[in-house]
Biopython code that builds the backbone (N, CA, C, O; Angstrom):
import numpy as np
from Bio.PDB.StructureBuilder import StructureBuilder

atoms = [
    (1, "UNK", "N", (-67.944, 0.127, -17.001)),
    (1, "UNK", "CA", (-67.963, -0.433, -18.325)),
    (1, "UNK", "C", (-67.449, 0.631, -19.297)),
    (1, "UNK", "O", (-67.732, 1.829, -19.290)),
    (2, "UNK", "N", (-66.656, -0.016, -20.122)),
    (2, "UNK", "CA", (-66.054, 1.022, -21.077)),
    (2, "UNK", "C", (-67.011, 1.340, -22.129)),
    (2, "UNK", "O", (-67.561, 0.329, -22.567)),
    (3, "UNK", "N", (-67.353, 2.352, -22.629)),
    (3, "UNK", "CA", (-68.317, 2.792, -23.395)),
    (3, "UNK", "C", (-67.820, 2.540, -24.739)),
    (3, "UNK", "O", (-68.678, 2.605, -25.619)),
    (4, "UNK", "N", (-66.253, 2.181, -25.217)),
    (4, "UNK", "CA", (-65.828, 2.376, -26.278)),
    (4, "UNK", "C", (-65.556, 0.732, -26.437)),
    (4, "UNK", "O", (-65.239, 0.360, -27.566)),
    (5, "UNK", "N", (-65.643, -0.122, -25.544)),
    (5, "UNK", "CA", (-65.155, -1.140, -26.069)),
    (5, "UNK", "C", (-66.314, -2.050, -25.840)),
    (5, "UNK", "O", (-66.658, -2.747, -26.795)),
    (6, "UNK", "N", (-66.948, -2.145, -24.748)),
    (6, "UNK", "CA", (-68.778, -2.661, -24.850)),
    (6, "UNK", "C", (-69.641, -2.917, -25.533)),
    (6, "UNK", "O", (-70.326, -2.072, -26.110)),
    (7, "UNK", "N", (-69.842, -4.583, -25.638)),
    (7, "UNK", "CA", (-70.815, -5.116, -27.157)),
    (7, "UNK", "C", (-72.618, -4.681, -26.397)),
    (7, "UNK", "O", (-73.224, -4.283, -25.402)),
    (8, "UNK", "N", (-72.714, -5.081, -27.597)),
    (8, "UNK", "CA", (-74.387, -4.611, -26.911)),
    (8, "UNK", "C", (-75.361, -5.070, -26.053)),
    (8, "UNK", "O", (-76.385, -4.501, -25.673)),
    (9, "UNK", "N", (-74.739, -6.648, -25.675)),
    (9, "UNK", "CA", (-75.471, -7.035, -24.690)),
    (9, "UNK", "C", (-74.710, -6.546, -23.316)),
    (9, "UNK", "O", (-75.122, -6.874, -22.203)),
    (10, "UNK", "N", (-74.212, -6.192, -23.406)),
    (10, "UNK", "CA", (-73.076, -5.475, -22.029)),
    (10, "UNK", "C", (-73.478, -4.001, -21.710)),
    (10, "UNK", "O", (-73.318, -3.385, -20.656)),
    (11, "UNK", "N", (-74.084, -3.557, -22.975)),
    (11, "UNK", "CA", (-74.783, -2.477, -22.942)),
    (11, "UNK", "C", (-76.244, -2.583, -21.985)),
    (11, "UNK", "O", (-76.724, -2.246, -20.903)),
    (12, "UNK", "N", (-76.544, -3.310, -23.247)),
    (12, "UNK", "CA", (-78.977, -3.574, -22.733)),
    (12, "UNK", "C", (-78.233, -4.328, -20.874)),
    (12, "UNK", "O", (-78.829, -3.846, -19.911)),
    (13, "UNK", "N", (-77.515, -4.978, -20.648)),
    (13, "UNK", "CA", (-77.161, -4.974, -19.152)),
    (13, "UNK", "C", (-77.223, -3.627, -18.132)),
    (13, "UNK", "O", (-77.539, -3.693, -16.944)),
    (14, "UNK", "N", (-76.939, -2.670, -18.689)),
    (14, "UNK", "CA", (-77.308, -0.881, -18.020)),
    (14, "UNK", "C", (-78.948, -1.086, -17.708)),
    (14, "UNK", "O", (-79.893, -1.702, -18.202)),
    (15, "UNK", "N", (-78.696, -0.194, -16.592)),
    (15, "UNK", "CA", (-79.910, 0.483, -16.322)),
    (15, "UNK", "C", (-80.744, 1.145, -17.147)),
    (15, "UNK", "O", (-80.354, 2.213, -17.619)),
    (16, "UNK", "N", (-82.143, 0.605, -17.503)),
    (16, "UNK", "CA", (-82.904, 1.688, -18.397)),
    (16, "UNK", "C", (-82.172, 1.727, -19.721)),
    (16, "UNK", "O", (-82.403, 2.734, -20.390)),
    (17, "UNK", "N", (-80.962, 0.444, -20.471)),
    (17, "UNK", "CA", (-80.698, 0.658, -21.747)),
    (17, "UNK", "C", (-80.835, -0.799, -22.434)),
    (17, "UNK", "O", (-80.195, -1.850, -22.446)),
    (18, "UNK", "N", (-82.234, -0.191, -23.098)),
    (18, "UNK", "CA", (-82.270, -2.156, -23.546)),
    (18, "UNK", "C", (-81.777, -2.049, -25.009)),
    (18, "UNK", "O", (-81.305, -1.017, -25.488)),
    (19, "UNK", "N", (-81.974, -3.520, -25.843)),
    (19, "UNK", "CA", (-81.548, -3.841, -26.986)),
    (19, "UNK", "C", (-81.071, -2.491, -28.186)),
    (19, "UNK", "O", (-80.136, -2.475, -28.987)),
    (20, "UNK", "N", (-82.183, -1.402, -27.889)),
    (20, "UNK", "CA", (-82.145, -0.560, -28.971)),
    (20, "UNK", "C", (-81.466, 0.460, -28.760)),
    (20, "UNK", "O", (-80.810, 0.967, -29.670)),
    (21, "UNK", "N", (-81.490, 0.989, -27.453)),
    (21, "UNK", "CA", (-80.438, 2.281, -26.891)),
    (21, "UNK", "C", (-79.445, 1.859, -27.270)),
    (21, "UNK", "O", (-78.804, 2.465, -28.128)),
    (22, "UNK", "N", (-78.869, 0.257, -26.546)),
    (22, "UNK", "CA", (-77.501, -0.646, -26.781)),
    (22, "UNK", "C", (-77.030, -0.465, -28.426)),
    (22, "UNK", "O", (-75.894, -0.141, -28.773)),
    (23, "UNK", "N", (-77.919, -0.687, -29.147)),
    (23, "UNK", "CA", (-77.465, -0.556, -30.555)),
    (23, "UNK", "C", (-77.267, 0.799, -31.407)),
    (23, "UNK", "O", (-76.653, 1.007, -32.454)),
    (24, "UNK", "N", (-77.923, 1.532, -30.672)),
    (24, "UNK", "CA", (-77.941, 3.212, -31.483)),
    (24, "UNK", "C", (-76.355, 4.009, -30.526)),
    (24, "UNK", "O", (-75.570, 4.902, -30.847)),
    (25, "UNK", "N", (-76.484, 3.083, -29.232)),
    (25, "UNK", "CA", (-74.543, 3.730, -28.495)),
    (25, "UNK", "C", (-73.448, 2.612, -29.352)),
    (25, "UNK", "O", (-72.290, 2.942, -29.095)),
    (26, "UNK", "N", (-73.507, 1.422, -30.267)),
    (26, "UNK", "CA", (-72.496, 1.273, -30.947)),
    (26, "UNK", "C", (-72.810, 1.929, -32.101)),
    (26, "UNK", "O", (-71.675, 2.091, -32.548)),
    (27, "UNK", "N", (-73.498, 2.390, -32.848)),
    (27, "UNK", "CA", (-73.599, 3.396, -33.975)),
    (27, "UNK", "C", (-73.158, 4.346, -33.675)),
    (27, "UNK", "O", (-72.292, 4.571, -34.520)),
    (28, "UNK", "N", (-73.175, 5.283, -32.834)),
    (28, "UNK", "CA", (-72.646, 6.686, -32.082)),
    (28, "UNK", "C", (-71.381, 6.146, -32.311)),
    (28, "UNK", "O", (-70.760, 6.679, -33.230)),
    (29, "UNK", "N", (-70.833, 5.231, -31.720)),
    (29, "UNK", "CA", (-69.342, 5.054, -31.423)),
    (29, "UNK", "C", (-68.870, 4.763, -32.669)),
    (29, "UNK", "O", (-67.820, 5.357, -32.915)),
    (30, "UNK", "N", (-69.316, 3.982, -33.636)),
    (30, "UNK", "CA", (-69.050, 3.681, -34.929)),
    (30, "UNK", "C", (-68.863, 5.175, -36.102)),
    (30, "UNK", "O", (-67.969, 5.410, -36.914)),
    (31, "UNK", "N", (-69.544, 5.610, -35.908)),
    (31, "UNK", "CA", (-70.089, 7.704, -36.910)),
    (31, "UNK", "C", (-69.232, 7.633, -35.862)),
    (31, "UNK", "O", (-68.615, 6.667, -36.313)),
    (32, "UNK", "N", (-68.749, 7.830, -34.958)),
    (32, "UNK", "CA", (-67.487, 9.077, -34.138)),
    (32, "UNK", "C", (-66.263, 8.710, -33.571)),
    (32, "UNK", "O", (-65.557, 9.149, -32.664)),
    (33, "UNK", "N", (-66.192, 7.380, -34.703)),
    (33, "UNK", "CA", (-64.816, 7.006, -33.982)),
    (33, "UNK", "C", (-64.629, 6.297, -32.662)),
    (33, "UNK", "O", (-64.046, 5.218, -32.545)),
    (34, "UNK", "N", (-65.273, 7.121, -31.488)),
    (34, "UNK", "CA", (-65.243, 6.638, -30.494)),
    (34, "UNK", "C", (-65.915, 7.836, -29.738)),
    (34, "UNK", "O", (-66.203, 8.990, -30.057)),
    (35, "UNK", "N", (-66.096, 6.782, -28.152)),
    (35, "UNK", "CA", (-66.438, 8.502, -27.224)),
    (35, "UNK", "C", (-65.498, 8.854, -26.380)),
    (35, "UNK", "O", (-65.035, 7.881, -25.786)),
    (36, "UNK", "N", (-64.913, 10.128, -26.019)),
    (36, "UNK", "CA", (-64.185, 10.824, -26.005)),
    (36, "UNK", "C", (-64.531, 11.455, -24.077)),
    (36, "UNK", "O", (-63.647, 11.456, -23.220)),
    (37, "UNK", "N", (-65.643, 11.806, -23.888)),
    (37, "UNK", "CA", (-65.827, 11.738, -22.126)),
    (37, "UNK", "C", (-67.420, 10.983, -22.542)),
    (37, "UNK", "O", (-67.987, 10.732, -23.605)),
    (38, "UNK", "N", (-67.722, 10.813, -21.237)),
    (38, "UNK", "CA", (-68.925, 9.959, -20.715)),
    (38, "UNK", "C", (-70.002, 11.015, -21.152)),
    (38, "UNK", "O", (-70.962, 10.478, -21.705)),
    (39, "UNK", "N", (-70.081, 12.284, -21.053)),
    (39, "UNK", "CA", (-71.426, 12.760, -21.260)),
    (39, "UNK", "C", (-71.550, 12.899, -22.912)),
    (39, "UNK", "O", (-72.698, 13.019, -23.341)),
    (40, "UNK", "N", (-70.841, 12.894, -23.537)),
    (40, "UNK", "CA", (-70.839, 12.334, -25.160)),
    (40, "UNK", "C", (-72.515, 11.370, -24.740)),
    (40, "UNK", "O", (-73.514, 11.947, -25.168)),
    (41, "UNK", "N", (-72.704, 10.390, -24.179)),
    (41, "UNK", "CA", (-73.556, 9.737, -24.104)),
    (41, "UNK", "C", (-74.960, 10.147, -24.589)),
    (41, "UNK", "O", (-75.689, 9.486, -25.329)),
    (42, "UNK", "N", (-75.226, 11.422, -24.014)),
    (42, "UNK", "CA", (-76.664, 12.254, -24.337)),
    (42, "UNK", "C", (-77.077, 12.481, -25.037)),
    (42, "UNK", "O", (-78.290, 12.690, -25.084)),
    (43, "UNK", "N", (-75.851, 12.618, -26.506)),
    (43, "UNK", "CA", (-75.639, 12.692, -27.803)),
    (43, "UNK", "C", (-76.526, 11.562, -28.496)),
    (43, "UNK", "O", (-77.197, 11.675, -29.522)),
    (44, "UNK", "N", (-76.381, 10.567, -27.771)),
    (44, "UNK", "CA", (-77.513, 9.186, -28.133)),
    (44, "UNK", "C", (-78.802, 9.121, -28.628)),
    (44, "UNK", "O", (-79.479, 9.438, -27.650)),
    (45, "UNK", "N", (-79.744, 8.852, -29.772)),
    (45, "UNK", "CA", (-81.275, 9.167, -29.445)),
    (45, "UNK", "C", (-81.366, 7.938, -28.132)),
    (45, "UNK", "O", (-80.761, 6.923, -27.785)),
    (46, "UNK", "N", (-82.576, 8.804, -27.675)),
    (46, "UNK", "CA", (-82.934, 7.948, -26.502)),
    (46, "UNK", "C", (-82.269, 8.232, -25.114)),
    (46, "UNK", "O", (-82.963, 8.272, -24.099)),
    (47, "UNK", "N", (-80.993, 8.416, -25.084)),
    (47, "UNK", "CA", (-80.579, 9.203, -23.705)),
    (47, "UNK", "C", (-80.947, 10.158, -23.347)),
    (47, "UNK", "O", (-80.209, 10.966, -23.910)),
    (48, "UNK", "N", (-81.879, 10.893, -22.537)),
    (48, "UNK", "CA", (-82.029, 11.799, -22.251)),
    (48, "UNK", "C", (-81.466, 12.229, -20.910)),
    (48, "UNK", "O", (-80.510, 11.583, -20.484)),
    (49, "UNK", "N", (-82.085, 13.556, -19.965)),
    (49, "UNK", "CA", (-80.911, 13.213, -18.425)),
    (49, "UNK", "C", (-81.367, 12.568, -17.874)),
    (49, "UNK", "O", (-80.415, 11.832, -17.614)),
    (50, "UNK", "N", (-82.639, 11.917, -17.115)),
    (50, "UNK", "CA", (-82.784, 10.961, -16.238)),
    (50, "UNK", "C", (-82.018, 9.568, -16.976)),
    (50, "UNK", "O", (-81.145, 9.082, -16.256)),
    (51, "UNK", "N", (-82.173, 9.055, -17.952)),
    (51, "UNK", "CA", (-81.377, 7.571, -18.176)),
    (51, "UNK", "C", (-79.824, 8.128, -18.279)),
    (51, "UNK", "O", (-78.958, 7.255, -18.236)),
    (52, "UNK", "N", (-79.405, 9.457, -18.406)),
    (52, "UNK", "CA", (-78.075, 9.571, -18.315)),
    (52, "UNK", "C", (-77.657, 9.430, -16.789)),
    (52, "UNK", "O", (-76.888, 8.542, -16.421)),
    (53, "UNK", "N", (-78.188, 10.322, -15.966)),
    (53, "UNK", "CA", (-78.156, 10.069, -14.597)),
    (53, "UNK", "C", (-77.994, 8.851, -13.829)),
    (53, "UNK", "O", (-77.183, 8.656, -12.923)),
    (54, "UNK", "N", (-79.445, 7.516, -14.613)),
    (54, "UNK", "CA", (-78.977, 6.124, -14.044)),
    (54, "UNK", "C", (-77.625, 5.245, -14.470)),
    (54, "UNK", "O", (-77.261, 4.144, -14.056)),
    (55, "UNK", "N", (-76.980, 6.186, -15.505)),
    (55, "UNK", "CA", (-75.969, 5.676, -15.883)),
    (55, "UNK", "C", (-74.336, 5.798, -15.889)),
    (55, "UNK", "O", (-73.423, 4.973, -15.925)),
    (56, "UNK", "N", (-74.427, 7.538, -15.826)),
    (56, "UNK", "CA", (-73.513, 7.631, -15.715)),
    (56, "UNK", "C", (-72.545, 7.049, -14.851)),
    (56, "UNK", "O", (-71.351, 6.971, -15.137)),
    (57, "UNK", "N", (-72.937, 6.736, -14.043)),
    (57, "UNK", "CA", (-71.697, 6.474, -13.069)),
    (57, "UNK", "C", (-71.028, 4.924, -12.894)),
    (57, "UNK", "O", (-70.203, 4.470, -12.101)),
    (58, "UNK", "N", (-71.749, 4.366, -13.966)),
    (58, "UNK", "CA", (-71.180, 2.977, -14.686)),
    (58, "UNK", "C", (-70.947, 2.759, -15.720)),
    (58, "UNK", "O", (-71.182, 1.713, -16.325)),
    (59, "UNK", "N", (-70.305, 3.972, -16.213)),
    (59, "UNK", "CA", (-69.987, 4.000, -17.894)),
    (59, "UNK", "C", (-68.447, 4.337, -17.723)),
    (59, "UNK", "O", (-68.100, 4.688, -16.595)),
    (60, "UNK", "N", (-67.867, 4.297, -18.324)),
    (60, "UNK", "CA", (-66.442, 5.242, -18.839)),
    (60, "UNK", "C", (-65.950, 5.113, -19.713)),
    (60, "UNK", "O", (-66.388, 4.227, -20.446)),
    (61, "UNK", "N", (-64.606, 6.000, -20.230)),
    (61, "UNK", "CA", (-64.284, 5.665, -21.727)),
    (61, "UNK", "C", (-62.398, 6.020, -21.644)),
    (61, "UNK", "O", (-61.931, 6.840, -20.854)),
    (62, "UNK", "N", (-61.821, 5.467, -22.316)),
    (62, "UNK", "CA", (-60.568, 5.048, -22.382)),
    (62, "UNK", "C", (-60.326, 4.459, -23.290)),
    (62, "UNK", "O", (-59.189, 4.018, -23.456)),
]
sb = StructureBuilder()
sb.init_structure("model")
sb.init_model(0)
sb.init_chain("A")
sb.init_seg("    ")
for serial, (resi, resn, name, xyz) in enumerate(atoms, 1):
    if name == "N":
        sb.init_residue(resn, " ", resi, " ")
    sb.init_atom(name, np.array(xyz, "f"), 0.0, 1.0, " ", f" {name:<3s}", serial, name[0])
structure = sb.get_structure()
């Protein structure tokens, strides 16, 4: 899933990222333009490394 183009229910669909993570990663992306690599993610409130861990590897950005 593209991290830059992903609405928020495509988001709260992630592992361990419901309604509110989903909405604070289109705010991140919104303040920064966009994300730029995948661990940008951590940057998130609420991501910390274990929910980065369940995630990373179904995220990407392009």
């Amino acid at each position: 899933m593209n991290l830059n183009t992903a609405d928020a229910s495509a988001l709260d669909a992630l592992p361990g990222i419901g309604p509110v993570i989903a909405n604070r990663i289109i705010e991140w992306r919104t303040e920064h333009s966009r994300f730029s690599r995948v661990e940008e993610l951590q940057e998130v409130a609420g991501i910390g490394p274990a929910l980065f861990e369940k995630v990373k590897d179904r995220v990407a950005v392009s």
